[in-house]
C-alpha positions as CSV (number, residue, x, y, z in Angstrom):
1,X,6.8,-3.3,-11.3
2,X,10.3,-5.1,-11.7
3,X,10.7,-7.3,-8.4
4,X,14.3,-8.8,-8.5
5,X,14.9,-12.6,-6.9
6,X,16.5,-10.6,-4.0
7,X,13.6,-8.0,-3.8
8,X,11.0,-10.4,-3.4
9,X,9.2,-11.5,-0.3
10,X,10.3,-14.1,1.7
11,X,6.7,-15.4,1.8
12,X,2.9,-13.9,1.9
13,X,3.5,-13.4,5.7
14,X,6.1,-10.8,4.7
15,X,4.1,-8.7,2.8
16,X,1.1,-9.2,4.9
17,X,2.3,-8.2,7.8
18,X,3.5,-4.8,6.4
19,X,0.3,-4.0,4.7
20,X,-1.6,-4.5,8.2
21,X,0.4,-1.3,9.0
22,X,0.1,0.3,6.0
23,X,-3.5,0.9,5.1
24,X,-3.5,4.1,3.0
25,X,-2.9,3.7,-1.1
26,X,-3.8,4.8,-4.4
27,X,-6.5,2.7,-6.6
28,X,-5.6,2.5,-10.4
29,X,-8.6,2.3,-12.4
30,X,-8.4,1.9,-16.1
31,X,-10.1,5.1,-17.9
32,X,-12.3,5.3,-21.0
33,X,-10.6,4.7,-24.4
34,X,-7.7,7.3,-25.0
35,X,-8.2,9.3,-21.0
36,X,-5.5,8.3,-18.7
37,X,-6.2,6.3,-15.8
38,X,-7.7,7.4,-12.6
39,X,-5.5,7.3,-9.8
40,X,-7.7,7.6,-6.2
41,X,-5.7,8.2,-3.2
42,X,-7.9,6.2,0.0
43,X,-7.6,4.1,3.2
44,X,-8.5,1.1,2.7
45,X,-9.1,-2.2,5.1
46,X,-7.5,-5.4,4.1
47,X,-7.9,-8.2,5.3
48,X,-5.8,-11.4,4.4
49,X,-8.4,-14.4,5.7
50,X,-11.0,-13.0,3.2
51,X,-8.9,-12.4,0.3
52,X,-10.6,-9.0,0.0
53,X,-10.2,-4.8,1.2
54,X,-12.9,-2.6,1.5
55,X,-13.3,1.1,0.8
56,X,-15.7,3.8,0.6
57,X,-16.0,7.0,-2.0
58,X,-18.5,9.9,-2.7
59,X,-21.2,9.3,-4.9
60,X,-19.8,12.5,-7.4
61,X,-16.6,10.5,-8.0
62,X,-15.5,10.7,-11.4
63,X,-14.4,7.3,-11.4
64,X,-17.7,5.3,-10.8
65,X,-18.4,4.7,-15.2
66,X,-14.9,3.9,-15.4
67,X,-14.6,1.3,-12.8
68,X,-18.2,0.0,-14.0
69,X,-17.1,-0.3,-17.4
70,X,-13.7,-2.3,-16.0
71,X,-13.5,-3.5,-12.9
72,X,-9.8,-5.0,-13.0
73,X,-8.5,-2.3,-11.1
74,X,-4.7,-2.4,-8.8
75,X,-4.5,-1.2,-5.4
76,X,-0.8,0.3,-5.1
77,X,0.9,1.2,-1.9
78,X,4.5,2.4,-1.0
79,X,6.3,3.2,1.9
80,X,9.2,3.2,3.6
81,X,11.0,5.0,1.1
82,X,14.4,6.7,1.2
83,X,16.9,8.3,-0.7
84,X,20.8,6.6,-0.9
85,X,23.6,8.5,-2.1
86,X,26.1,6.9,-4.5
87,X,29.1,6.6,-2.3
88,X,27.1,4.7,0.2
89,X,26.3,1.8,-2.2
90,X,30.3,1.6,-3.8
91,X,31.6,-1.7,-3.6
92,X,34.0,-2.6,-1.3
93,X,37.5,-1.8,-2.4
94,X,36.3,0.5,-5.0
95,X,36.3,4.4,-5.3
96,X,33.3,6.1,-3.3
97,X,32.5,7.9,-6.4
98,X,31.5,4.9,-8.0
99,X,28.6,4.0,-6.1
100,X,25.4,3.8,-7.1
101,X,22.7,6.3,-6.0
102,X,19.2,4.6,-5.8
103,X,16.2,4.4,-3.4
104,X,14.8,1.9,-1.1
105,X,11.1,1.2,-0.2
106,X,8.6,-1.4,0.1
107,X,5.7,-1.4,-2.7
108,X,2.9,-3.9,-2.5
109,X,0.7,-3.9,-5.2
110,X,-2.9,-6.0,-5.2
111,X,-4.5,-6.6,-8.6
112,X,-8.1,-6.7,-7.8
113,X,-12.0,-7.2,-9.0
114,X,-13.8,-4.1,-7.5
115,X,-17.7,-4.8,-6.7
116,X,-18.9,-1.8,-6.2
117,X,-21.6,-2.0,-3.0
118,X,-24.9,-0.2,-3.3
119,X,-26.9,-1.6,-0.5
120,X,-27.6,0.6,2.2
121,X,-27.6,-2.2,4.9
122,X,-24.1,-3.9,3.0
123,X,-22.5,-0.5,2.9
124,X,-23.4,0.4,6.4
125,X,-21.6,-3.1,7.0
126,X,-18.6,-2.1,5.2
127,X,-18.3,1.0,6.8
128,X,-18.6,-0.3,10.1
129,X,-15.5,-2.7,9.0
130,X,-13.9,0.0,8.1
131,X,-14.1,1.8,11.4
132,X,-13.4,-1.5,13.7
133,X,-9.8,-1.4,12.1
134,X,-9.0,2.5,12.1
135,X,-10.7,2.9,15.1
136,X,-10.4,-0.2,17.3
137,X,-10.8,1.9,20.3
138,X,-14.8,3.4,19.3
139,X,-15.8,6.1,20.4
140,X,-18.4,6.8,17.1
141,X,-22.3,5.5,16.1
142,X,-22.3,2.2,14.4
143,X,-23.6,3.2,10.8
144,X,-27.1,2.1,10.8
145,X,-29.6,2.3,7.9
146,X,-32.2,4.8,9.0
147,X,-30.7,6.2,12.4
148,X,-28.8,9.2,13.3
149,X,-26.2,10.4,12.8
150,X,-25.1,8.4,10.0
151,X,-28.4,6.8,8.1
152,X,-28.8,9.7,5.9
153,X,-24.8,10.2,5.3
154,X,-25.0,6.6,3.6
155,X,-26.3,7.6,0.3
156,X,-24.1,10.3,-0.1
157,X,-21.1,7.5,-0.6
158,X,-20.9,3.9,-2.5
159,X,-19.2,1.6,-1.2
160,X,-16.2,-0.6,-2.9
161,X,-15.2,-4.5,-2.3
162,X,-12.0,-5.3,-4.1
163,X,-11.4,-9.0,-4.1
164,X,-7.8,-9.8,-4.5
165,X,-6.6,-11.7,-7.6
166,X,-3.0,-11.3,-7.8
167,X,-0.1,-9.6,-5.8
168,X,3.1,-7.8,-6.2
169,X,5.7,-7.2,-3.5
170,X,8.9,-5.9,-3.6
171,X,11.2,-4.8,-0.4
172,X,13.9,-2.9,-2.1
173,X,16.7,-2.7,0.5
174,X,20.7,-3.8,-1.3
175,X,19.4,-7.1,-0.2
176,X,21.8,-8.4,-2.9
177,X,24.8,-6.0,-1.7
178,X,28.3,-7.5,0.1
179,X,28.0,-7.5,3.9
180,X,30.6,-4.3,3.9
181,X,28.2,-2.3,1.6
182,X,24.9,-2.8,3.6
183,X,27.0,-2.5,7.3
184,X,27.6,1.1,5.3
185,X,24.6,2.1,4.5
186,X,23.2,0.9,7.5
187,X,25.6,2.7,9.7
188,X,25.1,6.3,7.4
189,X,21.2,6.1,7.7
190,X,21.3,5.9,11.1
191,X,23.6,8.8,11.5
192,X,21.7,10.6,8.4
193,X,18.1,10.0,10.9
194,X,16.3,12.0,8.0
195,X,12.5,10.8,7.7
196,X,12.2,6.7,6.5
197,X,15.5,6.3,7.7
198,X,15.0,4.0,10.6
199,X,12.2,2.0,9.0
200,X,14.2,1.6,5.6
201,X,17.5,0.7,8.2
202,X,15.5,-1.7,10.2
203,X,14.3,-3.6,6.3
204,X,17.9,-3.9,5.8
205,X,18.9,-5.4,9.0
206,X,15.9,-7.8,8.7
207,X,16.4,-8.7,5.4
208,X,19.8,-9.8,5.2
209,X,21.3,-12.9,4.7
């Protein structure tokens, strides 16, 4: 991924924070010499003091022998994405047709080392840490090894710890636009409202200067 000087986080914080809110990706895992990669859609639970995210899969997953055979894997997720017509981005003083159409969105992409967790009692733990973040609130059995209703789910799935190694961030919002351009664009997403549009508005705003 191409991350431009005036793409690029501010600072980990940046990314971090968004990722807290963004918890559902796709893991990239290398496939076997000459298959294509696997791409797994999942939530995931990330967490910045331990460096790591955790995440859970069925045991008939295709992708176990290829993420054993390799496990430098990248956890991708975008968001926040829109759509901007050409005459929006046109530089002041010129023609609208001259503008160039592009899209905005936030990607943040962790390179990781995926352990893959067998251990009833560990994966019980990891799904448990799963739950205390999508579901805060509770309401469901703490995933025990040997107790109803979940014991005898737990081999059914295997668990996944991917301990980050490296990370790419990108907020993608004319960031390196005049002042005229982005007051335009800003002001024709707002009245556009179409899905993305506030969030990708609200980057803008943040963003510059």
């Amino acid at each position: 991924m191409l991350v431009h000087p005036w793409d690029a986080p501010r600072d980990d914080a940046e990314w971090q924070d968004w990722l807290s809110a963004h918890d559902f990706g796709q893991l990239a895992v290398n496939g076997p010499p000459g298959e294509p990669p696997f791409v797994q859609p999942l939530h995931f639970a990330y967490d910045p003091a331990e460096g790591d995210a955790v995440t859970h899969l069925a045991r008939p997953n295709p992708l176990w022998a290829a993420l054993e055979a390799n496990p430098t894997v990248t956890l991708s997720v975008v968001d926040d994405h829109v759509f901007v017509p050409g005459p929006w981005q046109a530089p002041p003083g010129a023609p609208a047709e001259h503008g160039t159409p592009t899209s905005f969105y936030t990607a943040v992409q962790l390179r990781c080392t995926a352990h893959i967790v067998d251990d009833p009692a560990a994966k019980a733990d990891l799904l448990a840490r799963q739950m205390a973040h999508f579901q805060p609130e509770g309401g469901s059995a703490r995933p025990t090894v040997g107790e109803a209703p979940f014991g005898r789910l737990l081999p059914g799935i295997r668990g996944i710890r991917l301990h980050v190694t490296d990370v790419r961030a990108k907020f993608k919002y004319a960031a390196h636009r005049p002042p005229e351009t982005q007051d335009r664009i800003a002001a024709a997403l707002t009245t556009r409202d179409a899905p993305g549009d506030a969030a990708a508005r609200a980057h803008l705003l943040r963003r510059r200067g």
